[in-house]
C-alpha positions as CSV (number, residue, x, y, z in Angstrom):
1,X,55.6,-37.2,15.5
2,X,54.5,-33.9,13.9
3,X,51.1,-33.1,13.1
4,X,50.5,-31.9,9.7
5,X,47.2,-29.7,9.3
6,X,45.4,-30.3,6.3
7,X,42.7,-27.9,5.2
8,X,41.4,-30.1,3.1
9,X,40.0,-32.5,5.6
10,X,39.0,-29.3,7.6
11,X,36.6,-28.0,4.9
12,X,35.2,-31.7,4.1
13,X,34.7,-31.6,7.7
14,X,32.7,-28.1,8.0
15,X,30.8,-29.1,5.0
16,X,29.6,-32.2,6.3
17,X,28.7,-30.1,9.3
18,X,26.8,-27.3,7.7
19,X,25.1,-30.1,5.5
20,X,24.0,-32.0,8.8
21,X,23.2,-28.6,10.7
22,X,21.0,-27.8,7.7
23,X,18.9,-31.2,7.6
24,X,18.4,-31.0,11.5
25,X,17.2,-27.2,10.9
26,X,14.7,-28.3,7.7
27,X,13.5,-31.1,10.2
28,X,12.4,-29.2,12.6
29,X,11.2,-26.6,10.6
30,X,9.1,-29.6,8.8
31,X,7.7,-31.2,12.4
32,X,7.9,-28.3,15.3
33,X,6.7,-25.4,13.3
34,X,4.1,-24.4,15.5
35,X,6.6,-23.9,18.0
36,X,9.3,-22.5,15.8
37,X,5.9,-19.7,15.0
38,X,5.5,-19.5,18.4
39,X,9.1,-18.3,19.2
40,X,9.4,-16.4,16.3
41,X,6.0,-14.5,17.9
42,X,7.6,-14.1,21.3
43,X,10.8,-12.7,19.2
44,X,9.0,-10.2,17.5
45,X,7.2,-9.2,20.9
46,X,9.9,-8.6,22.8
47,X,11.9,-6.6,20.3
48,X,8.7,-4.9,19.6
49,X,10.2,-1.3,21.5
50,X,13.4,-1.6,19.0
51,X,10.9,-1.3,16.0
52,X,9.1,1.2,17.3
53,X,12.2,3.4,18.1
54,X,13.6,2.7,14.5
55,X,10.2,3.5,12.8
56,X,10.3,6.8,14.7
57,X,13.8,7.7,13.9
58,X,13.3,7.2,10.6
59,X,9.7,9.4,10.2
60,X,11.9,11.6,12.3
61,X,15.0,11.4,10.2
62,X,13.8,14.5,7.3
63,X,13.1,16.7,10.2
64,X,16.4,16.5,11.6
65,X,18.1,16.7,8.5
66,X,16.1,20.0,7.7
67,X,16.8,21.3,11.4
68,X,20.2,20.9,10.7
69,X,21.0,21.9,7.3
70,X,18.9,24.7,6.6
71,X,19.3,26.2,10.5
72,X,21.7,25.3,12.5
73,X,24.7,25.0,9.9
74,X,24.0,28.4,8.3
75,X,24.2,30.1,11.2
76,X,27.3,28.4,12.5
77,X,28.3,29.6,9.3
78,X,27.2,33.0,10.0
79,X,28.8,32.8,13.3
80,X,32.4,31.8,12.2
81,X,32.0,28.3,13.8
82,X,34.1,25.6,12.6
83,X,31.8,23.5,11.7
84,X,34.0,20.5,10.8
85,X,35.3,19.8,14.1
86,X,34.2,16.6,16.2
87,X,33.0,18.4,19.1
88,X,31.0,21.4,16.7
89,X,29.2,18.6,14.9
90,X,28.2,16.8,18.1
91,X,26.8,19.6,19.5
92,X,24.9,20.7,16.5
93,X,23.8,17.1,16.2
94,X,22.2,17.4,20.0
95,X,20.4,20.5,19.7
96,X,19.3,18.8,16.1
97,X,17.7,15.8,17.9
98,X,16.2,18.0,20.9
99,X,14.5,20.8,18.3
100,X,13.4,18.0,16.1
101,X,11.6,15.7,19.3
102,X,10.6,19.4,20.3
103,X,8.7,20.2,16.9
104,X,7.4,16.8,16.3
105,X,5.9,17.0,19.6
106,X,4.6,20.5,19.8
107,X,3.0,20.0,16.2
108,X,1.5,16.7,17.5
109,X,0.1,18.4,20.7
110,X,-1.3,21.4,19.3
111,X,-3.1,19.3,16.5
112,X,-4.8,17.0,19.5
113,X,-5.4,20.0,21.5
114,X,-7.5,21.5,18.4
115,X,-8.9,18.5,17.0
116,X,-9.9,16.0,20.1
117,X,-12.1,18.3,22.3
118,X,-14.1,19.1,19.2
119,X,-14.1,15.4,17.8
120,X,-15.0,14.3,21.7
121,X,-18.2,16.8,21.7
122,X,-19.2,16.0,18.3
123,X,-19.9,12.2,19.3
124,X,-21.8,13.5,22.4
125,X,-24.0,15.4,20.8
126,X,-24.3,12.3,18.2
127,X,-24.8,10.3,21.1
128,X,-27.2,12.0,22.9
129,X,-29.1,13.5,19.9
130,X,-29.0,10.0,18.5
131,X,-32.7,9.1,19.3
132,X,-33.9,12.2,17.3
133,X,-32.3,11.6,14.2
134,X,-33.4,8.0,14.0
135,X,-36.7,9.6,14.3
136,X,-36.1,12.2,11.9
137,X,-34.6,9.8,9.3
138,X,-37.9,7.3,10.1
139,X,-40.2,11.1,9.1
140,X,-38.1,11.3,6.0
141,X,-38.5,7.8,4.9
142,X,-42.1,7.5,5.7
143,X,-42.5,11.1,3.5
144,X,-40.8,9.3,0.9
145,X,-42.2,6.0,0.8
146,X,-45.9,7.6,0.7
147,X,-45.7,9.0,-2.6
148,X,-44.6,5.5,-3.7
149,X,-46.2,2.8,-2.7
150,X,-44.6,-0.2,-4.1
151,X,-41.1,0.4,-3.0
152,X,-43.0,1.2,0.4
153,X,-44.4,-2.2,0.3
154,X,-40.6,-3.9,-0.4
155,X,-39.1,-1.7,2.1
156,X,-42.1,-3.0,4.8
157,X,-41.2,-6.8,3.7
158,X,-37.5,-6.4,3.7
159,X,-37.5,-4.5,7.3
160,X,-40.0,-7.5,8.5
161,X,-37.6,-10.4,6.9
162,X,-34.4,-9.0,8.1
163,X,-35.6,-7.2,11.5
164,X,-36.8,-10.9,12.8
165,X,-33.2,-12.4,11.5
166,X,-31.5,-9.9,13.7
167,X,-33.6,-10.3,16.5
168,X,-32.7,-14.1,16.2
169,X,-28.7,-13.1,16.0
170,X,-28.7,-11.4,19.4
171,X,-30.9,-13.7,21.5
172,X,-28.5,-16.6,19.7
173,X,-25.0,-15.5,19.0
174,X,-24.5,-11.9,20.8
175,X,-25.8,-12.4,24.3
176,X,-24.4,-15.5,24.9
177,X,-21.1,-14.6,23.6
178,X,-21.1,-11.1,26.1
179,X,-18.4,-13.0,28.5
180,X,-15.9,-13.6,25.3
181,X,-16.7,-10.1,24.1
182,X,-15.8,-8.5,27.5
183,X,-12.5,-10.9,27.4
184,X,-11.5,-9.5,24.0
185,X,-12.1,-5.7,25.0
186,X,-10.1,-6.1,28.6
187,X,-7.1,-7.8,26.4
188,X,-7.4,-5.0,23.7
189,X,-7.3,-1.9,26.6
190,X,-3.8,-4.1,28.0
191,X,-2.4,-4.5,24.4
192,X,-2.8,-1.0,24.0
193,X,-1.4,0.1,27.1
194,X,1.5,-2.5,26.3
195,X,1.7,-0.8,22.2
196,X,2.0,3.0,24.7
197,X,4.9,1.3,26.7
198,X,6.9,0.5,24.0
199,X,6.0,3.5,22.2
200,X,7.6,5.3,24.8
201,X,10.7,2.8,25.1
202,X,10.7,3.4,21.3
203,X,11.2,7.3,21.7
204,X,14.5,6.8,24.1
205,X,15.6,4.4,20.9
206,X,15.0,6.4,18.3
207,X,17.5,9.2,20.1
208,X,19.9,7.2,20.4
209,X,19.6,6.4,16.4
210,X,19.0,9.8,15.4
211,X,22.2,11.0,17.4
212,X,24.5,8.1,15.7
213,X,22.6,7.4,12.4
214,X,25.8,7.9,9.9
215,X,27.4,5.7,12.6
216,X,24.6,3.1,12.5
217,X,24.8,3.6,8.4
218,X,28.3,3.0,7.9
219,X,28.4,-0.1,10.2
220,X,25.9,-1.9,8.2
221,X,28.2,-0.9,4.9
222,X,30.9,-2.3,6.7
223,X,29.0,-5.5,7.3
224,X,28.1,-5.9,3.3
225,X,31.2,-5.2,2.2
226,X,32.8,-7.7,4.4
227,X,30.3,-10.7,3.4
228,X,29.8,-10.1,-0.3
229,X,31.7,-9.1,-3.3
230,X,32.4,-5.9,-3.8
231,X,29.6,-5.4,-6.8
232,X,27.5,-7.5,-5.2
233,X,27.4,-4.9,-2.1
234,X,27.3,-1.9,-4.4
235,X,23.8,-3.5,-5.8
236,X,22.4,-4.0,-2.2
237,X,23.2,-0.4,-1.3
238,X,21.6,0.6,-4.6
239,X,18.5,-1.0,-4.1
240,X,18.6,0.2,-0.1
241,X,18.8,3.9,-1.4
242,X,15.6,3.0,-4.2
243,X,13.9,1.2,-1.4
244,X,14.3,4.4,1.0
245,X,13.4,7.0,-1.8
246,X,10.6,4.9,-2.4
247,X,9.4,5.0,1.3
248,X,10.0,8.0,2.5
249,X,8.8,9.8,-0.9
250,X,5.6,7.9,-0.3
251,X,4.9,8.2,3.0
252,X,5.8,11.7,3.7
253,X,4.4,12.9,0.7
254,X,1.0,10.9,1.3
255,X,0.5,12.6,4.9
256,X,1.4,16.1,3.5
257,X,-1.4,14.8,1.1
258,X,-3.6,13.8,3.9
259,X,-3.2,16.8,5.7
260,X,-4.1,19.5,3.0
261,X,-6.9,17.4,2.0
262,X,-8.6,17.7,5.8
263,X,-7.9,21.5,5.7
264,X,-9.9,22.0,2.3
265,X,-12.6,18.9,3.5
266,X,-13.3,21.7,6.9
267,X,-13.2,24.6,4.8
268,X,-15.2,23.1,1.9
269,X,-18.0,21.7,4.8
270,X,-17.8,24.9,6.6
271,X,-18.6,26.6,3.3
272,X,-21.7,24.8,2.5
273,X,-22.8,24.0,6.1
274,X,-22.8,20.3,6.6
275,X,-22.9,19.3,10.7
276,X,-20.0,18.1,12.4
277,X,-17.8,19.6,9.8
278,X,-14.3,19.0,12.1
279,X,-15.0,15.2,13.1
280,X,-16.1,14.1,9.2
281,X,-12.7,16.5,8.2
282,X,-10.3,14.4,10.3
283,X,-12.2,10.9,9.3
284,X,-11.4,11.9,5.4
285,X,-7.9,12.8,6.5
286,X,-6.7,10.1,7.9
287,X,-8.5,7.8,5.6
288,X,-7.3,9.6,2.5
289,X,-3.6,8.0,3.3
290,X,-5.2,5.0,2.2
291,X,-4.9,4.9,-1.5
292,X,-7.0,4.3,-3.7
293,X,-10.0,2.8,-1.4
294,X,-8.8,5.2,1.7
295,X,-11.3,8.5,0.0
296,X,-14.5,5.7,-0.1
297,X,-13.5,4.3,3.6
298,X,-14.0,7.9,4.9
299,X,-17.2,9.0,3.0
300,X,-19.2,6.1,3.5
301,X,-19.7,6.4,7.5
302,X,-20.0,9.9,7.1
303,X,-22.1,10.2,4.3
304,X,-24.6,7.9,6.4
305,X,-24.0,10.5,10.0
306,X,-24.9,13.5,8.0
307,X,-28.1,11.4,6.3
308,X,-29.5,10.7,10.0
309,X,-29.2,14.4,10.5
310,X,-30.0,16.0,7.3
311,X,-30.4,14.1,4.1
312,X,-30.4,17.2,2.0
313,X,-27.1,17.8,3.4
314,X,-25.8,14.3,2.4
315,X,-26.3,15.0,-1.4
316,X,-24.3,18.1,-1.0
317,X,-21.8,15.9,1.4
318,X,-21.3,13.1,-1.5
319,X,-20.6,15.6,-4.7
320,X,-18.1,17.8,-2.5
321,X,-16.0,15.0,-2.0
322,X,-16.6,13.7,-5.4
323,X,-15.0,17.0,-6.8
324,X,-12.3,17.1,-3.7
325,X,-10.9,13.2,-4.9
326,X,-10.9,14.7,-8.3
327,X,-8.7,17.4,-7.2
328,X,-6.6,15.0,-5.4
329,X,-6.3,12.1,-7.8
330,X,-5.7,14.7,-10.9
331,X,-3.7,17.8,-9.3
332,X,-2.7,18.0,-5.6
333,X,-1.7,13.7,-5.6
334,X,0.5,14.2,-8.5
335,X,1.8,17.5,-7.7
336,X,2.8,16.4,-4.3
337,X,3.9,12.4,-5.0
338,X,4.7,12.2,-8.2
339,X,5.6,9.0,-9.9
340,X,7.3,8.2,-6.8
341,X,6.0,4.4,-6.7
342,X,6.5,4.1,-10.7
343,X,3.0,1.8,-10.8
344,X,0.1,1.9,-13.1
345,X,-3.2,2.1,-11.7
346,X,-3.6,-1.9,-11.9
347,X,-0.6,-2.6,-9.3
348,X,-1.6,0.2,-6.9
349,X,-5.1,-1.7,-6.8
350,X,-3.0,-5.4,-6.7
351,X,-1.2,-3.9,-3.7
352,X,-3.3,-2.6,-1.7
353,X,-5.7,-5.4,-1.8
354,X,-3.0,-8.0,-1.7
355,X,-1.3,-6.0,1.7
356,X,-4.6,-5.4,3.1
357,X,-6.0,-8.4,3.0
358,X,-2.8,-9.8,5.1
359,X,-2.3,-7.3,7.3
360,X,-5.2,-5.1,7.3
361,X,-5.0,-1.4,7.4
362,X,-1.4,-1.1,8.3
363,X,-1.1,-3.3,5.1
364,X,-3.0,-0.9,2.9
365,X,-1.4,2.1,3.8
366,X,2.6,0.4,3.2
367,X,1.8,-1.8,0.3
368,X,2.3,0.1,-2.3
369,X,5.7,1.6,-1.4
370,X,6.2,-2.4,-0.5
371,X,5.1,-3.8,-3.7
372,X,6.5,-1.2,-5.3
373,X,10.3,-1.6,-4.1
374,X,9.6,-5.8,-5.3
375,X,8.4,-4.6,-8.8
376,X,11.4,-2.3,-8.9
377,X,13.5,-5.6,-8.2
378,X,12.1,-7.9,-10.5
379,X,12.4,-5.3,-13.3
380,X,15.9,-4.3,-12.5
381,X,16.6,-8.6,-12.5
382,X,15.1,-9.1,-15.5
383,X,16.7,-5.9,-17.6
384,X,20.1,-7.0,-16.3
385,X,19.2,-10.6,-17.6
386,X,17.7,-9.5,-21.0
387,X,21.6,-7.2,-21.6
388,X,23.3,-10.4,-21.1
389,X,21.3,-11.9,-23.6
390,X,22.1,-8.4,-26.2
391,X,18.2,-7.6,-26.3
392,X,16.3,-4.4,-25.5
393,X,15.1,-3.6,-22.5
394,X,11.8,-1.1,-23.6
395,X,8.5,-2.4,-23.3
396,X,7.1,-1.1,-26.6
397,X,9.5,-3.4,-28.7
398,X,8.0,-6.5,-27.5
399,X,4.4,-5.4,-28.1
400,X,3.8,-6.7,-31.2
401,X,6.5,-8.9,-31.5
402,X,5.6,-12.6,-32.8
403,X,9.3,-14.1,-32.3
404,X,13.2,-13.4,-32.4
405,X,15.3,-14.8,-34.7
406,X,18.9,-13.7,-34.8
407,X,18.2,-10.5,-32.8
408,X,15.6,-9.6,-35.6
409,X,12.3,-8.9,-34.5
410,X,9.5,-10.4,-36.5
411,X,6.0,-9.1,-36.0
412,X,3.3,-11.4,-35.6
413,X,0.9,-11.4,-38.1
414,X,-2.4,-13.6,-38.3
415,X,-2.5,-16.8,-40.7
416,X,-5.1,-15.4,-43.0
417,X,-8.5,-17.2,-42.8
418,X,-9.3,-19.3,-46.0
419,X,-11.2,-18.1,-48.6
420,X,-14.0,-20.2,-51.1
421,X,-14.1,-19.3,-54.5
422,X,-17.3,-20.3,-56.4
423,X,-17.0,-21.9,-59.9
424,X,-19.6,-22.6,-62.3
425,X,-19.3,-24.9,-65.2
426,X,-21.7,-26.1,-68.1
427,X,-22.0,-29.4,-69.1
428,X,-24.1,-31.1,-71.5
429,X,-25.5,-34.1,-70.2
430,X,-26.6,-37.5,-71.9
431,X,-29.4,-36.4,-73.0
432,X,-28.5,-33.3,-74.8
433,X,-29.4,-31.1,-71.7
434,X,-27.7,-28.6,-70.4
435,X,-26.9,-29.2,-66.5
436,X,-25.1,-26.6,-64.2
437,X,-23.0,-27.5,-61.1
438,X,-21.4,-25.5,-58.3
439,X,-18.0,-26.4,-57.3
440,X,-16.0,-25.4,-53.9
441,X,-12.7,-24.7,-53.5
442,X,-10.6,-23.8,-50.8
443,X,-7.6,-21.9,-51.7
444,X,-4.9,-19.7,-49.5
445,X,-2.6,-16.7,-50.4
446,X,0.7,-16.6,-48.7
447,X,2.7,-13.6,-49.7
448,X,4.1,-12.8,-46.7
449,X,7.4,-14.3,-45.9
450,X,6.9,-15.2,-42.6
451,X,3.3,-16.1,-41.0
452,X,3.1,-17.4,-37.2
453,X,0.0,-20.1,-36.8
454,X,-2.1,-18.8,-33.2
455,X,-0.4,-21.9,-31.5
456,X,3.2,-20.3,-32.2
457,X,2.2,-16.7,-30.3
């Protein structure tokens, strides 16, 4: 007897099996999902080298491309080459990737090599100079506080009240918890060793991926095109190419930022001679790729090192970098970024303290390119749904709109309050006397031909 195969029962069947699969997976997600964290921990920290190595190839990615098509292709050019032969385009993709590791490296180097022997003196000299400029800042205080005696007296009772509180902290808390202090330093030096491992694990990767990145590209095309519809996949790769622009517009252009902002900080602290101008230049240049908060994170700790040392120095200190975040948040910012985010002011904010307060400073510093590609998605979702429905997509329209009614916008207009006309009349009473009464009445005008009430808006 002949089997007939019915593909019917064969999709009833993987139906019921993806149904079952799914309620086993929900199930366990539900009851083991401490473990299922765990894993999904252990996941992340062994393929922690891959991430590295595709982070780096894609910081590295605009160096290449500028190796390549502004060097090494014009003067193939120059030189007859064919440039659109396999084995040309290898080669010029090889010495790409070795000039570009090369620069970034050399750059990198020669920055340290300036900056670290510098930074490592300044906080010797702050350390062993330390003792003094307690002492000097205690003179200045004292010099202060004598001319005034009531805030002198407050100072005294707040230094008493929260000098014995301190005290109290380290003979309870800090000295008995020295054992779990040391643990959590030892484990930090190994977790940074570990993060150094896989950074250099990382760099082999991100050869690899900068030598077949088109390859690497076109695969994952391949891979949409074959899963989802056609327009479907075209959408995905649209909002890849936004979400890149959005990233690498952001993040290059906010260290180019960064950077020119630590070379006027030096110049502008060299200028008007405030100590220790290279270690306080670098601490606003790396914080500046912060935004928004990053400029305050930087000046606070040094506005408070170059008080201990000279307090004159730290009112000069404090409006210099007033008038440098002007600069940067009025000219150099926008001249150099843009609208590359396309947020307001509010959503920056939202961002960053949204990112930052789930994962810290790494959070800060990617959530606005972050938040930025999600509000890009939302508003592209609900355009698209807003044309289906044959109404505008501008912002402005809707502003003072009270309600829609047959694609005819209506502005809202407040329901007039009511007004209270006063009437007089004379009467002649009973007895032949004249008697006067005031009447209210509460009338309304409704001219208009449409009115919303406050509970319609």
């Amino acid at each position: 007897m002949k089997f007939h195969w019915d593909k019917k029962f064969f999709q009833w069947g993987l139906t019921a099996f993806f149904v079952f699969a799914a309620c086993l997976g929900l199930y366990y997600v539900v009851f083991h999902a401490s473990s299922l964290s765990d894993g999904f921990g252990k996941l992340i920290t062994i393929s922690m080298p891959i991430v590295d190595g595709l982070i780096l190839a894609y910081l590295m990615t605009p160096v290449l491309n500028g190796i390549e098509k502004k060097i090494l292709y014009p003067i193939c050019n120059t030189l007859a080459i064919d440039t659109d032969s396999p084995k040309a385009r290898k080669i010029i993709r090889g010495l790409s990737v070795i000039l570009t590791v090369f620069s970034v490296f050399f750059i990198l180097y020669e920055f340290f090599a300036m900056v670290i022997p510098q930074i490592i003196q300044s906080i010797q000299s702050i350390i062993l100079q330390f003792p003094s400029y307690v002492t000097q800042l205690s003179l200045w205080a004292e010099k202060l506080l004598a001319d005034n005696p009531e805030a002198e007296q407050l100072v005294l009772s707040l230094f008493d009240k929260y000098s014995s509180e301190l005290e109290n902290w380290l003979n309870s808390w800090v000295i008995p918890q020295m054992n779990s202090i040391l643990k959590v330093v030892s484990s930090s030096l190994i977790g940074i060793f570990k993060a150094m491992w896989n950074l250099v694990i990382g760099l082999i990767i991100s050869i690899y991926v900068l030598c077949s990145k088109e390859i690497f590209a076109g695969q994952g095309k391949k891979i949409l095109y074959a899963f989802f519809e056609t327009k479907t996949a075209n959408i995905i790769i649209h909002d890849l190419r936004f979400t890149h622009r959005a990233f690498s517009g952001f993040i290059s252009g906010k260290i180019l930022d960064s950077i020119i902002i630590g070379i006027l900080c030096f110049i502008g602290l060299n200028f008007i001679g405030t100590p220790y101008p290279v270690l306080i230049s670098v601490i606003i240049g790396v914080t500046n790729i912060i935004p928004f908060f990053g400029p305050y994170f930087g000046a606070v700790p040094s506005a408070l090192l170059i008080l201990m040392i000279e307090p004159i120095q730290c009112l000069y200190f404090v409006i210099f970098i007033l008038v440098l975040q002007q600069f940067d948040g009025n000219v150099l910012g926008p001249k150099i970024l843009g609208n590359s985010t396309g947020l307001s002011s509010f959503w920056v904010i939202f961002s960053i303290t949204l990112f930052g307060g789930l994962y810290g400073v790494l959070g800060m510093i990617i959530g606005v390119p972050v938040f930025a590609v999600f509000y890009a998605g939302i508003r592209t979702w609900i355009n698209r749904m807003l044309k289906k429905k044959h109404l505008p997509i501008q912002t402005q329209k809707y502003m003072n709109v009270g309600l829609i009614k047959n694609q005819e916008f209506i502005a809202y207009r407040p329901k007039p309050k009511p007004r209270k006309r006063k009437k007089s009349e004379k009467g002649i009473g009973t007895g032949g006397e004249e008697n006067s009464s005031e009447i209210l009445e509460e009338e309304t005008q409704d001219n208009d031909k449409f009115i919303l009430d406050d509970d319609d808006c």
